[in-house]
C-alpha positions in Angstrom: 137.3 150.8 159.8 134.2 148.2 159.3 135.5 145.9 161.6 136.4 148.6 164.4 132.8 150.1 164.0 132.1 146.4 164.8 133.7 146.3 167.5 132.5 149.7 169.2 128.8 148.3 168.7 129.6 145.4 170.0 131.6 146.7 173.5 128.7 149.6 173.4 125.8 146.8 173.8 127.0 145.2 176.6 125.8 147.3 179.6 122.4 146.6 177.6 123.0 142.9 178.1 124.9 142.8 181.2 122.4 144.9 183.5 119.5 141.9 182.1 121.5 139.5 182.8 121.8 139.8 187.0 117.7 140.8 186.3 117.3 137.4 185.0 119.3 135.4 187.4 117.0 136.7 190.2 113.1 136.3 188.0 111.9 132.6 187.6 112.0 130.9 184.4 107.9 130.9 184.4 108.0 134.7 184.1 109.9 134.6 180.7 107.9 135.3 177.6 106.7 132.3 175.8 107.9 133.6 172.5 111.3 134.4 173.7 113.1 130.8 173.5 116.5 133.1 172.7 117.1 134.7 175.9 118.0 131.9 177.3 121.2 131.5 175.1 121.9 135.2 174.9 122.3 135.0 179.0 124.1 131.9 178.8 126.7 133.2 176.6 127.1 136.6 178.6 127.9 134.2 181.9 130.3 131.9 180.5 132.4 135.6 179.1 131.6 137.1 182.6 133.0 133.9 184.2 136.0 133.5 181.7 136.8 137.1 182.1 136.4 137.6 186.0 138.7 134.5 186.7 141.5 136.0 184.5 144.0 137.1 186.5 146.8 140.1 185.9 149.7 138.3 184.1 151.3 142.3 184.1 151.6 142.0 180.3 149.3 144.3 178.7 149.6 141.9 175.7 148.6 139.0 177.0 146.1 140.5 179.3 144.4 141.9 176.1 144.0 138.9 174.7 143.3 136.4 177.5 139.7 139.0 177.9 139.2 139.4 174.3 139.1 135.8 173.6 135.7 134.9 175.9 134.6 138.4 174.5 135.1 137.4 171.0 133.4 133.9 171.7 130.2 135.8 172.9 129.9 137.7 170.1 130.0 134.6 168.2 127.5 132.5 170.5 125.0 135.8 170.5 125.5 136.3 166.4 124.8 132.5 166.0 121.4 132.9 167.9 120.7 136.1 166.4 121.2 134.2 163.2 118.5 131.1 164.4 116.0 133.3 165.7 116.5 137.1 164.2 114.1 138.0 161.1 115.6 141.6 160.4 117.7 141.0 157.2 120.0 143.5 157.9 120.7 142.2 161.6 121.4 138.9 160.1 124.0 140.1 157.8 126.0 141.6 160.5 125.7 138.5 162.8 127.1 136.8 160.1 129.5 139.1 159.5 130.4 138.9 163.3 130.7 135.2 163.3 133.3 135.5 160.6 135.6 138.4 161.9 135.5 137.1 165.3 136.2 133.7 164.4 139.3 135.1 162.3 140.2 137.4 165.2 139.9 134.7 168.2 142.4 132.0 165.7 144.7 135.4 165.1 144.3 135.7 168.9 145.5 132.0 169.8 148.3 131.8 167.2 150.0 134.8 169.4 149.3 133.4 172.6 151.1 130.4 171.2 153.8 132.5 170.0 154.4 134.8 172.5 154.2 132.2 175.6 157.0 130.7 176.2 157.2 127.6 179.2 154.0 129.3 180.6 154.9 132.2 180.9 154.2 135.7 178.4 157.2 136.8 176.6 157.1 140.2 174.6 159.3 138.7 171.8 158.2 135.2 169.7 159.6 132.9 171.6 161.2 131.1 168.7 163.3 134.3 168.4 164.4 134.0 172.4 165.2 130.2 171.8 168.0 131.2 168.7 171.5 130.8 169.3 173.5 133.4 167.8 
């Protein structure tokens, strides 16, 4: 249940992020506030994911579609948790980055072990592959 909550947050602050982010590719670096040497990072991270999940194309698996998005997802979280750990002084806010950095971590290597499972000579399979390979 924590770790769903987690997740909601985390999917429900990304039009708060995302909208910044084209605002910032457009504003000079001069105007950024001196005291704001994390922004860079945070909009850095959100590019790579919008990159990584913009040139993911249909594989018409809902399985492997899931996870080919959620992996650069789960990897922002990460980089934006780590930051939020260097620069953030709110206790509480730290806890939960650190707390994201774990679960995602554990969910992206969860995430990879079935994408090596379930992909068989390049292409998705919606049995393990070691189970289609078996010779009855």
């Amino acid at each position: 249940m924590a770790r769903a909550l987690r997740l909601l947050i985390s999917l429900a602050l990304i039009p708060a992020f995302a909208a910044p982010a084209t605002q910032h590719t457009s504003h000079p670096h001069g105007s950024m506030p001196a005291d704001a040497p994390y922004w860079e990072g945070l909009m850095e991270s959100m590019t790579r994911m919008h990159a990584a999940m913009s040139s993911t194309r249909p594989s018409a698996n809902a399985d492997t579609d899931f996870v080919a998005l959620m992996l650069p997802h789960h990897q922002a979280a990460i980089d934006m948790a780590k930051i939020e750990l260097t620069f953030g002084k709110d206790e509480q806010l730290r806890r939960l980055a650190q707390e994201i950095v774990t679960d995602q971590e554990s969910e992206i290597q969860l995430m990879k072990l079935w994408r090596q499972q379930y992909t068989c000579d390049g292409k998705s399979s919606r049995k393990p592959c070691t189970d289609q390979r078996k010779e009855w």
